[in-house]
C-alpha positions in Angstrom: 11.8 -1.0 -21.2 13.0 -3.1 -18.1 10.8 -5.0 -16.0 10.7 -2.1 -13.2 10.0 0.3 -15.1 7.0 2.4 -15.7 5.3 5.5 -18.4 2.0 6.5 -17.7 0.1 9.0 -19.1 -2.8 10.4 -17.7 -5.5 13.5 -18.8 -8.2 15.1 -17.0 -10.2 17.3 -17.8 -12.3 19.7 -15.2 -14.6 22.7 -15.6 -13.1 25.2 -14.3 -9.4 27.4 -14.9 -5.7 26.8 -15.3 -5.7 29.2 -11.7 -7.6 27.0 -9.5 -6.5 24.2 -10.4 -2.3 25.3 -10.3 -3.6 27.4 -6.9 -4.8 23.7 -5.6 -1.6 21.8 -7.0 0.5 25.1 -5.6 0.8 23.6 -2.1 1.8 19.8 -1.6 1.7 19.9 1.6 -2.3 20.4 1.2 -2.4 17.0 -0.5 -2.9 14.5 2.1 -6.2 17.0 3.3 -7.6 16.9 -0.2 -6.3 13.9 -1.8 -6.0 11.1 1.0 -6.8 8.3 -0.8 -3.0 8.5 -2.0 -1.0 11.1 0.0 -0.9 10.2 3.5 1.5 12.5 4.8 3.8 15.2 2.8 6.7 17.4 4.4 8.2 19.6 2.7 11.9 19.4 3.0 12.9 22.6 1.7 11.6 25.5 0.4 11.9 26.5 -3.5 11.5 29.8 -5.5 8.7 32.1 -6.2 7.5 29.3 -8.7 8.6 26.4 -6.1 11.7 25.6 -8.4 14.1 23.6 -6.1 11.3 22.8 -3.7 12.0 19.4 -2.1 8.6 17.2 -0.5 8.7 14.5 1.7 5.9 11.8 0.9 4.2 8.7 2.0 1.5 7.4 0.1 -0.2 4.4 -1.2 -2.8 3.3 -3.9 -5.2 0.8 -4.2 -3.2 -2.2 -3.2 -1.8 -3.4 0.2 1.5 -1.7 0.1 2.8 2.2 1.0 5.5 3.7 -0.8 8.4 6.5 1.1 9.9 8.7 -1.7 10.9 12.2 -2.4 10.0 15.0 -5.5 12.0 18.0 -6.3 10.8 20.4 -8.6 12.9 21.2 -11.4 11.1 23.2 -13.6 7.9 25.6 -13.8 6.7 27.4 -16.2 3.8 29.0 -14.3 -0.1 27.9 -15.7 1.4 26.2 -18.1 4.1 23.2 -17.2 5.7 21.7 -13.5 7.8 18.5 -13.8 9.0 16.6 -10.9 12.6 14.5 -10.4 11.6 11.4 -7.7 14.1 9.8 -5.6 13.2 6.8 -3.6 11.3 4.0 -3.7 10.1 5.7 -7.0 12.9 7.0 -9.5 12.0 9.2 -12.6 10.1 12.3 -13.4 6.5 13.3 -13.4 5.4 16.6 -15.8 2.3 18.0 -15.0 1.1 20.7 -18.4 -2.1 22.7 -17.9 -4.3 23.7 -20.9 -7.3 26.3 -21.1 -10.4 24.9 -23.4 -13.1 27.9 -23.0 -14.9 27.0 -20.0 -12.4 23.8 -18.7 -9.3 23.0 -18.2 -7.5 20.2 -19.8 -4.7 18.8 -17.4 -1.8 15.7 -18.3 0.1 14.0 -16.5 2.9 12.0 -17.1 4.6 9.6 -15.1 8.1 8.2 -16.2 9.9 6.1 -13.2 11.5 3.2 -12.2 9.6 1.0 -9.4 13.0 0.3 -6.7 11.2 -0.4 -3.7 11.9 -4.2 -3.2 8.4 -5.8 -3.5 7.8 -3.6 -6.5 11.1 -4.2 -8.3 11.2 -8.2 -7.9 7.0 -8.8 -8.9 7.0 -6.5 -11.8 8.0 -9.5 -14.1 4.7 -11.0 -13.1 2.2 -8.4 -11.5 3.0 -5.6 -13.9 -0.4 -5.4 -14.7 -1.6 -5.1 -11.4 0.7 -2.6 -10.8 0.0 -0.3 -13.5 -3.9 -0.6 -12.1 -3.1 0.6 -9.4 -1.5 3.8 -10.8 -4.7 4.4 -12.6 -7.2 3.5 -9.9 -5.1 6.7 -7.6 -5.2 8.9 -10.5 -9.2 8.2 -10.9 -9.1 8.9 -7.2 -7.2 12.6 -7.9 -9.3 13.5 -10.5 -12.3 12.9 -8.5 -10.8 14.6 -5.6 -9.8 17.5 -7.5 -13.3 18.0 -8.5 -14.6 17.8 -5.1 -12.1 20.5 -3.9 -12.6 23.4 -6.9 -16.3 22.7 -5.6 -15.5 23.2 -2.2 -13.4 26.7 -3.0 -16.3 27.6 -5.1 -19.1 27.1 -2.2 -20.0 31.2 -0.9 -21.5 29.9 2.6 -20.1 27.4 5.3 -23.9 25.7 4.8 -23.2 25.3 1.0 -19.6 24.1 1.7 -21.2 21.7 4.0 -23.4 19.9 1.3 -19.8 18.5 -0.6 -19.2 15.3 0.4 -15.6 14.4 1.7 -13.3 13.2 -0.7 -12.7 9.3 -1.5 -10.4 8.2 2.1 -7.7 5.3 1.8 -7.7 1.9 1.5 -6.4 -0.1 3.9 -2.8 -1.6 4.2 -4.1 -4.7 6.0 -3.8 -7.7 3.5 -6.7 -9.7 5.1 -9.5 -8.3 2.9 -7.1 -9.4 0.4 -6.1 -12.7 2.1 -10.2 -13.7 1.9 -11.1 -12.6 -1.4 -7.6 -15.0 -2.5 -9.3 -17.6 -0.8 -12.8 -17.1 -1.9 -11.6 -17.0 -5.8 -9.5 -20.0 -4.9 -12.7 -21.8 -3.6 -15.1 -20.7 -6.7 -12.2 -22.2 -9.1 -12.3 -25.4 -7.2 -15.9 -25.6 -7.3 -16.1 -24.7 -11.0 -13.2 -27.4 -11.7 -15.6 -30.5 -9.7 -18.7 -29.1 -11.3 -17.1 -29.7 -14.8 -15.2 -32.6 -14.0 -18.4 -33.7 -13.1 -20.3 -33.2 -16.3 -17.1 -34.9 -18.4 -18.1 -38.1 -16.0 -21.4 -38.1 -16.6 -21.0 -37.7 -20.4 -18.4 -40.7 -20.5 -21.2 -42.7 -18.6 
């Protein structure tokens, strides 16, 4: 595998069925309103079949980290309930498959996510931050499952009041690097006191 390049897998599992959660997933235009903490904005580019083969959407999004991400998905395959895969283009290369799984009463869901990072800052620190990188793909996934949960509950609510009650679903993080920038220096500072604190004690022992 080369340094850019990325295979997650990832598997949910909600109480529910296969229909809501494909009738949520249906629209991905709808994902910036229920799933903000990633999608920031989605366009779809052009318009696929009755199962959205061919469909092309336009996306912005981020994760945990600092940085936003421009790239594009076209649906090439649907087997309806059952199976979606993606192709990406952009700052993301690769395919995504999405397979959906009825378990009685919930629905098992898995994800996988097969690409190559080419946006710039991704491509040349994925020799070194690979692991940060790959945290951050989990931490947005964490953030859609608990999103997705959020918005079955809200399609389930029967009144406006009950609808009400279901809190909003986990927002972005910011693309400012300042919180970042002061938590870099505050780790830098606690190494520097732990480093005289123990050079400290090797003095005294020596006296």
């Amino acid at each position: 595998m080369s340094d850019n390049r990325y295979h997650f897998i990832t598997h949910w599992r909600v109480e529910g069925t296969v229909e809501e959660v494909v009738a949520i997933l249906d629209d991905a235009t709808d994902l910036p309103r229920w799933w903000p903490a990633v999608y920031l904005r989605s366009t779809r580019l052009q318009d696929g079949d009755e199962n959205h083969v061919g469909e092309v959407i336009d996306l912005y999004t981020k994760g945990l980290l600092p940085y936003t991400l421009r790239w594009k998905f076209r649906i090439s395959e649907a087997d309806p309930g059952k199976r979606i895969v993606i192709r990406a283009d952009g700052d993301f290369v690769g395919f995504g498959i999405w397979t959906f799984q009825q378990d009685g009463d919930w629905v098992d869901i898995e994800y996988e996510w097969d690409i190559a990072a080419e946006k710039p800052l991704l491509k040349s620190l994925s020799v070194i931050l690979r692991p940060f990188f790959a945290a951050n793909h989990r931490w947005a996934m964490e953030m859609g499952l608990t999103s997705l949960k959020l918005e079955m509950a809200r399609r389930r609510a029967v009144t406006p009041e009950a609808r009400a009650l279901i809190p909003p679903p986990p927002p972005p993080t910011t693309t400012s690097l300042a919180p970042y920038l002061v938590a870099g220096v505050v780790m830098v500072g606690l190494i520097a006191v732990l480093f005289s604190l123990l050079a400290r004690r090797n003095t005294h022992r020596r006296d």
